[in-house]
Structures are given as C-alpha cells and as structure tokens.
N, C-alpha and C positions, 0 to 999 in steps of 0.2 A: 191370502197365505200368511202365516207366523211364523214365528224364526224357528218352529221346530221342525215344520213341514219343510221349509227353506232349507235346514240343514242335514234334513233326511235327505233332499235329491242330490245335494251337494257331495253329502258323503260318498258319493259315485265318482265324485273328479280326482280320482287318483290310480297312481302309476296301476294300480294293481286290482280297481275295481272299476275302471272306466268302460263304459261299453259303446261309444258312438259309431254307428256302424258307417256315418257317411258326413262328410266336412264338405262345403262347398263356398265360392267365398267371390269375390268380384274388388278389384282397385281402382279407383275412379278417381279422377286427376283432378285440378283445381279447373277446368273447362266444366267439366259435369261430364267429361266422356269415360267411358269404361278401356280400361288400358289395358284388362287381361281379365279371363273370367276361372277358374281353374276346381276342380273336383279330386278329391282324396278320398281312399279310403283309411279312415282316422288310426286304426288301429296298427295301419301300416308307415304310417311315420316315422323319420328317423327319432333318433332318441333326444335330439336338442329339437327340433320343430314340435315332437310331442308335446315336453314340458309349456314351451310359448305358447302353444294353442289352448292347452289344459287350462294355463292362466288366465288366459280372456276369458275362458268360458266360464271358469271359477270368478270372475270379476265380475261380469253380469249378473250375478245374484250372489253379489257381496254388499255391505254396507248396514244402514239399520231404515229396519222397517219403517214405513211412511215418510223419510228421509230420503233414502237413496234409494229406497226398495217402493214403489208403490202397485197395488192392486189396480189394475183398471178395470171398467166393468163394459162390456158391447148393450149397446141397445139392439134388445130381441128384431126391432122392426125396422131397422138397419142390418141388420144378417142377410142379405140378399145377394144372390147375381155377381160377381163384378167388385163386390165390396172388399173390403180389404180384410174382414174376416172370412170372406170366402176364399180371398186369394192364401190365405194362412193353412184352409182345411183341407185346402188340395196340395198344398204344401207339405203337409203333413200325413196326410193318406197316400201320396204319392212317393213318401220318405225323400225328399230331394233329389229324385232319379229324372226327372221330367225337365229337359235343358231349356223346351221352352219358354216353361212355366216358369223358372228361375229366372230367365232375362227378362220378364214381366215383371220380376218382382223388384230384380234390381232397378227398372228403368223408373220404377212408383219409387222405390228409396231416393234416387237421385232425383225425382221431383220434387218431393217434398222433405228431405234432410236439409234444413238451411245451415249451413259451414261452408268458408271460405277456404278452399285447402283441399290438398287430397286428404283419401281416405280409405279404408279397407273394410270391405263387408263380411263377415265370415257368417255361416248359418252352420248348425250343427242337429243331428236328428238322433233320438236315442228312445227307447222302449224300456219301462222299468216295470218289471213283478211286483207290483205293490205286497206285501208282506203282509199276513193279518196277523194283531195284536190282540193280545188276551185285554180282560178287563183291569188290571193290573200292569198294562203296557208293554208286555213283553210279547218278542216278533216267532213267530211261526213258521214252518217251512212252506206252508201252504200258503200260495197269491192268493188277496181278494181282489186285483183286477190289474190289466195292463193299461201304466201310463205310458203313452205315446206322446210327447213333443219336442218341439223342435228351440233353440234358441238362436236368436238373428245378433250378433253385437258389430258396434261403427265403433273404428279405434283411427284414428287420427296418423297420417304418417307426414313425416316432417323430416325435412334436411336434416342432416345432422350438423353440428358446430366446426366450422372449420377450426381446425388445429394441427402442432407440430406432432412429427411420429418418426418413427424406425422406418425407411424406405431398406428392407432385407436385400433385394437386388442390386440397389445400386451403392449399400455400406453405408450409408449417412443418412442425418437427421434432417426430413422436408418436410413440406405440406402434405397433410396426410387427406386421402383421398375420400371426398365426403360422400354420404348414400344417402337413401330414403330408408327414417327410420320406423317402424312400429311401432304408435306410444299405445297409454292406457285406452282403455276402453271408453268413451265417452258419452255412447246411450246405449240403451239394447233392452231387449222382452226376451219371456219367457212364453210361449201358447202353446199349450193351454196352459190357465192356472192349474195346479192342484192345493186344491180347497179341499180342510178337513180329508187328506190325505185318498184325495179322488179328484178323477179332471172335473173341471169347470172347464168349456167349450165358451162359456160366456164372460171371461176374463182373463187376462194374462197379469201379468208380471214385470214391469217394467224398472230400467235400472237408467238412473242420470248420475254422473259425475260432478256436475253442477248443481248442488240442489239449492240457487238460486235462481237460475234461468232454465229450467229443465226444455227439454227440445218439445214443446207443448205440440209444435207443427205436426213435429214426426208423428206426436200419439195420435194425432186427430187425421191428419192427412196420410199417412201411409199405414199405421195401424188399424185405422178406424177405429178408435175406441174413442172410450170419455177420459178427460183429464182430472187430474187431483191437483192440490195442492201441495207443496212438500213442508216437512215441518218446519226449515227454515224460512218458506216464503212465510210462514203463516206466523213466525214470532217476529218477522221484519214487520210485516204489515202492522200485529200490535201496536209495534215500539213507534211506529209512522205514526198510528192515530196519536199515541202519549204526545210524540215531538211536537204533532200540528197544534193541540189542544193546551196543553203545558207552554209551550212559545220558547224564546230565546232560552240555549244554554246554560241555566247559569248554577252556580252551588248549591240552589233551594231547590232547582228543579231535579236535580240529580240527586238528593235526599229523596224528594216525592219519589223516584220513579223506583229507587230501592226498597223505598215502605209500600208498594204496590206488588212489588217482584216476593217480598217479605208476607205481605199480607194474605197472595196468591198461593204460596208456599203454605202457607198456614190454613187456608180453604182445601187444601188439597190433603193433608193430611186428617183433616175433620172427616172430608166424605171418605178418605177409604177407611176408615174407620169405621163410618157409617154403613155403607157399599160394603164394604167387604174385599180384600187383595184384589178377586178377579175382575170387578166391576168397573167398566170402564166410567173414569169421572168427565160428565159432557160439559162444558161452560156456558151454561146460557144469559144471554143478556142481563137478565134480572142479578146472576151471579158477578160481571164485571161493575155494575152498577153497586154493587152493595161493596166490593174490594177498593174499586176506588173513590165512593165515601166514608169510607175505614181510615184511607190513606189520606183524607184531608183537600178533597178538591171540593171546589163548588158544586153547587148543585148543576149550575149551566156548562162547567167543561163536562160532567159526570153523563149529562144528556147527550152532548156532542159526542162523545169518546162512543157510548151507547149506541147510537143513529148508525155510526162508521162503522161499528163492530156489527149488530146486525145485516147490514148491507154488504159488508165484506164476504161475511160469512152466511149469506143469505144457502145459498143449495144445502151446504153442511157444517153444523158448529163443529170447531176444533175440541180437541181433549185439553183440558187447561194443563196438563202437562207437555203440552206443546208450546202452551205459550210461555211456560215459566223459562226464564233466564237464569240458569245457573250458572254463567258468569257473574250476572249480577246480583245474585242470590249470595254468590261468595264474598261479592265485593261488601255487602251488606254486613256479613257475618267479622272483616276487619272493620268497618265504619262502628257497628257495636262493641267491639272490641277495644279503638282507640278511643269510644265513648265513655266508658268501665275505667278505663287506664287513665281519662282525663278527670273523670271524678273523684280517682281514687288519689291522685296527686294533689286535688285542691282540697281533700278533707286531709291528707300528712302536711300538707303546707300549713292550715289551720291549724293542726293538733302542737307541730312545730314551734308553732306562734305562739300556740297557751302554754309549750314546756319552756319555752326562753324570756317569755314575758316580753316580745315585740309590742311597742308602741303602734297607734295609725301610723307615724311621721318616719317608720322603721328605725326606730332604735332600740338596742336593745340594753337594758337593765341591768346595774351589776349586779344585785342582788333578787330572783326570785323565790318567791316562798308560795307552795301549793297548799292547802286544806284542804279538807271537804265542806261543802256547803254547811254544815249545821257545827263546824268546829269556827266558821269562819268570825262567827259574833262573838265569838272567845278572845280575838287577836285585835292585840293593844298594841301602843307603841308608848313609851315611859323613855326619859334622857337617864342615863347611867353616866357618870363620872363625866358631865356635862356633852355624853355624845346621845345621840336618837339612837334607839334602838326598838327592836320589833319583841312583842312578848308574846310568846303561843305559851298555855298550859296546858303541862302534859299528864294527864292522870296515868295513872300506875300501870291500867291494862291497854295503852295508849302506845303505839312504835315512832321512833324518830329517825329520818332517818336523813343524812346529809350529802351530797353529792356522791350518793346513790353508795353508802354505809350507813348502817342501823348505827343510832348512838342509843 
C-alpha cells in the first residue's frame, strides 16, 4: 500500500464518514489473563469514547510508509487450516460476530505479543464501496468493488502518576485517585491490504510504534506473515557496519562518515535523474562500494563495509534513500559552511597583512606604499634634505591617491 491508498481508507475515520459497524476488544492484565472481553456497536457510542476509539484506529495506519507503515506479505503455502491467516478470514467473513472465534484469537495474541504490562486489544470491522476513478483520477458514484477488513490495534494501559488534586466531597487538596490509563497504540495491522486500491487477501498492513524494535514476534507468531525491516533498523544497521569498519570515534572518522552521507546524497540525485521521479533508486553492493571509495576509505574497510552490506541485506536491498542520513546530511551542509567561512577568513587575514604591510615577526610598518607590479621597478628611494625618502613617478594619466584621497 502507498500513502494514497493509506489515506483513501483513512479518510473514512471521521465523525461524519466513519462506518464500523462492530468494535470488539479484550484487556489483558500483566498475568497474560484476560480481565474483560466486551463487544460495541461502534456507531453507537457515546460521543467522548467515539472520539478515543476513532484515534486508535486512525493511529494504526498513521506514520510513514516503510517506517511505521510496513506491507507484509503471507506465504501462499502457509495459508492453510489453523494458520493465522486463516484465523484472520474467518475473522473477517464472520464480521466479528463469532464470540468464539474471538477468544481464539485473543488467546494467539496473548501468546505471542511479547510486553510486560497490561494491555488492550480492540478489533474493528468495516466494509468500504471502493469508488471507480476516471483516468484522470476522479471518483465516481459507481463501486468497483467492496473492501471488507478488519483492523486488530494493542495500546498499552498504564497506571497513571500519582498526584495532588481537588477531593470535591470532602473540600480539600489530597491524593488523587489513580486508574489504568489507555496510552498510544503500540502495534497493529490492517487485513487485508488494499493494494492498488483493491484487497490483497495476501498481505496486510502492519503499524509499530517502535520502528527500532518492532514486535517481529507478533507479525510472525500471531499474524502469520513475513517480516520487513523498518527504515530505521536498516540506516542503524548502515551506520553499525561504518562504526565497526571506521573504528574508534574520532574527528577524522566523523568527517568520513559525512563525505559518505554527502556522497550517497549526490548518487541519489544522479539516478533520479536518470530513473526518472517515479523510479524507485535500489542500492546495490557495487553502488556502496563505489560511495565509499569516493569518500576515501581503503580498499580493505570498502570490502568489509561491502560483505556486511550484502549479508544484511541479503533477502532485500534497501532504497539508498533509506539509508541516507539527513541528519547527517545536515550536519555536513554547517561543516561546509564553517569550511567556506574558514577560508574566507584566512584569505581577509592575508589580504589584511598586504594592505598594512605586516612583517613575518607581526609588526607593522609606519609607512606603506602599494603599486602595481610593472609600476614597482619605477620606485627609488633618494635622501632629500638629508632624510630617506621614497620616490614613485607619476605620469600625467597616472591617480595618486593617499590615505584613501586622490592627490
């Protein structure tokens, strides 16, 4: 899915276009037991639980694609029986009406959701008229097909802070009385995907809060799908292979890793150039291998870097604009800057030096006198009324001028 598709279903999570026709949801304690399991119909909620619900839902397919949003994809030969995309389709064919099948479902999340804590599971089921579009993109009244899916989100509930408050009953300021509170959403899918604004039965849509540790468990043990990488793990892992390869921190290595972020930055502009806007730019081995001996590493860290980068990236190379660091890219942009600003100081420092006539030993001269090179073999010095004095001759079409006045 892409963020247009993403924000077509989305445009549904509001007060006024939302259609879930069934909320179902389960709170399960830090034991791993289920403490209440409970069924709404969504549309009949009050007006403050509407909005909170709306949010999660809207939070699950918030963030940026391949980041916080990633595609998962089912193996065909894994879709059997039992599997946890079959427990999805009866899920979804059943619109969340089947109490059984729900505590099946919850008892697969509390196996394999690894978090220490309570937590709340909410599922949501909704049916959308897909809309056909002209070739020119504009929407139709007539559907080209109904998506049907459902969205599962785990939102973390937590004590809340103990603190002072208003006790109304009793007139004075005490301890205010603490609850379990509902935070953000912290993993959750989307099944089916719609892909190219049509289900895919063979992928969802998965959403992590953490796109450093994303809940891999979850997608593989209770979703049954395959895993991705998310764009942050994949420009940690980069900057890992640089740290091991490059060694100790120090001034020079932190130049390198700028003229690489720099370099990477400039490869990526070349091919969509080349490529063209829509073309996605893939990084292949041979491409980190050519950036960083651009950047000045050896040939032997350049093969190491290489070996790790292929290995990492063995299943699927990244977009190199996932690896680029545009922090560091920025940071690069002041380091050239204060570069510019340093040179430009030691050529006024110099220029300085030839208008005041500084010696090496810094001192400076009571008297300087400038010419230009071909007037300079003209300039005598002759004693006048027994003092030194300097003589320049000055022809007719010649300016003089002295402490910055023409004489």
């Amino acid at each position: 899915m892409n963020k247009k598709e993403v924000n077509e279903i989305k445009r549904r999570f509001k007060k006024d276009s939302v259609n879930f026709d069934k909320m179902v949801g389960c709170y399960v304690d830090a034991n791993k037991e289920m403490v209440l399991t409970f069924k709404e119909t969504f549309l009949n909620l009050e007006d403050e639980e509407f909005h909170k619900y709306l949010e999660i839902a809207n939070k699950a397919m918030s963030g940026t694609i391949g980041n916080n949003l990633l595609e998962l994809p089912f193996d065909p030969e894994s879709e059997i029986e039992g599997s946890g995309h079959d427990l999805l389709m009866r899920l979804r064919e059943t619109g969340l009406q089947d109490e059984k099948l729900l505590i099946e479902y919850y008892n697969r999340i509390i196996e394999s959701y690894d978090y220490v804590g309570n937590y709340l599971i909410v599922l949501f089921h909704d049916t959308y008229d897909v809309p056909m579009k002209t070739s020119d993109n504009l929407a139709l009244d007539e559907s080209e097909e109904v998506y049907e899916y459902i969205i599962c989100a785990i939102c973390p509930v937590q004590l809340s802070k103990a603190a002072l408050g208003y006790r109304e009953q009793e007139n004075r300021i005490g301890a205010r009385d603490r609850d379990w509170v509902v935070g953000p959403v912290d993993t959750a899918f989307t099944f089916p995907a719609f892909t190219d604004r049509s289900t895919d039965l063979h992928a969802c849509l998965a959403y992590t809060k953490n796109t450093k540790e994303p809940h891999v468990e979850f997608w593989e043990n209770c979703i049954g799908c395959g895993t991705r990488k998310t764009t942050t793990q994949k420009k940690n892992a980069f900057n890992n292979m640089l740290n091991q390869a490059l060694g100790e921190e120090t001034d020079e290595t932190l130049e390198t890793k700028l003229d690489i972020q720099q370099n990477l930055s400039d490869f990526i502009t070349v091919e969509a150039e080349r490529l063209g806007p829509e073309e996605p730019i893939i990084l292949e081995p041979q491409d980190v291998a050519n950036i960083l001996t651009d950047s000045g590493l050896s040939d032997v860290k350049v093969e190491k870097i290489q070996a790790n980068f292929e290995n990492y990236f063995e299943e699927q190379l990244p977009l190199a604009e996932e690896i680029l660091d545009e922090k560091a890219l920025k940071n690069n942009e002041i380091r050239v800057e204060k570069n510019v600003l340093k040179e430009r100081v030691v050529d006024l420092t110099k220029q300085l030096k030839e208008a005041t006539g500084e010696t090496a030993d810094g001192k400076v001269p009571d008297i300087v006198v400038k010419v230009s090179e071909s007037k300079a073999a003209d300039v005598t010095t002759a004693y006048v009324d027994g003092k030194k004095c300097v003589c320049v001759p000055i022809e007719p079409d010649e300016t003089f001028v002295l402490n910055g006045e023409q004489i």
